[in-house]
C-alpha positions as CSV (number, residue, x, y, z in Angstrom):
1,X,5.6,-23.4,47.5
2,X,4.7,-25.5,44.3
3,X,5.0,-29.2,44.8
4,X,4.9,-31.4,42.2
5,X,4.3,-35.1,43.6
6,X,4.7,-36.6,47.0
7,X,5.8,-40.2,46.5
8,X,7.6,-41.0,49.6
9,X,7.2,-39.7,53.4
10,X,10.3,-37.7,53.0
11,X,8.6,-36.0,50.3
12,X,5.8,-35.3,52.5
13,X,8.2,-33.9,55.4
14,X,10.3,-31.6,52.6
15,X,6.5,-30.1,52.1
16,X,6.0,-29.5,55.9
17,X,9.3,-28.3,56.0
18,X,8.9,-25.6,53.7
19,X,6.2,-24.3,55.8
20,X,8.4,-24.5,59.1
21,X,7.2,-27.8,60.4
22,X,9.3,-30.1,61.9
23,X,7.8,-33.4,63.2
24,X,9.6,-35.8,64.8
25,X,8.5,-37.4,68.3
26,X,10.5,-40.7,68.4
27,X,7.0,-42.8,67.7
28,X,6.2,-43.1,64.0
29,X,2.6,-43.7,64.2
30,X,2.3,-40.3,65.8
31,X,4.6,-39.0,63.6
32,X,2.3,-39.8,60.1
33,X,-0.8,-38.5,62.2
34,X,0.6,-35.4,63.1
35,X,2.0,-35.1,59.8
36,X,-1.8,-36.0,58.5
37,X,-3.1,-32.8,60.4
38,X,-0.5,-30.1,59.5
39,X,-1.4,-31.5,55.9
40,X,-5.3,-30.7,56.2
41,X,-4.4,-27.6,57.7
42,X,-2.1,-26.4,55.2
43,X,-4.9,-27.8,52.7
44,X,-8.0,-26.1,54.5
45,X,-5.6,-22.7,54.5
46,X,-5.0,-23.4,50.5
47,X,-1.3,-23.2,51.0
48,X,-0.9,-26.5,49.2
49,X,-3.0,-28.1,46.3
50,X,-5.6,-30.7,46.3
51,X,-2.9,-33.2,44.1
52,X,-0.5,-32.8,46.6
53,X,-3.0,-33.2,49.4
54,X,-4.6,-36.2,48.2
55,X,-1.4,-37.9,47.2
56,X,-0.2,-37.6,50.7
57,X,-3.3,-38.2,52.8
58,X,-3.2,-41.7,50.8
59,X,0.4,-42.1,51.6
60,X,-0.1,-41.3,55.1
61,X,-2.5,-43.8,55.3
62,X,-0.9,-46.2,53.6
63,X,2.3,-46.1,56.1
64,X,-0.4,-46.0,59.1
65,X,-2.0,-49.4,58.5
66,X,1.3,-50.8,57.6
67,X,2.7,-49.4,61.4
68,X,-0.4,-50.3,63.0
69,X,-0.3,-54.2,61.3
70,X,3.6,-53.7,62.3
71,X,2.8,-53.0,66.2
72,X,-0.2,-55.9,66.3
């Protein structure tokens, strides 16, 4: 699967998807970590790029501290 950018968390859940992940458990904070772990695994397995990778890891985090400011 080539991916070109990952701008946006949907962009990040089309990449899982293409891989046959679906990740939805109703809490959004556990949503972008799981979503953070099938990403290293898909990375440490070399199924997806380091650009890709590293564009959504930051995202990821990004929209973790903004949920985790949001729940405080």
């Amino acid at each position: 699967m080539t991916v070109k950018s990952v701008k946006t968390v949907f962009d990040i859940q089309q990449v899982l998807k293409g891989f046959g992940t679906i990740i939805y458990t109703g809490n959004r904070l556990a949503d972008l970590e799981l979503m953070e772990e099938e990403l290293r695994e898909l990375f440490q397995t070399k199924l997806i790029d380091v650009k890709v990778f590293q564009q959504a890891l930051l995202l990821l985090k990004s929209e973790q501290e903004k949920e985790k400011r949001k729940n405080n």
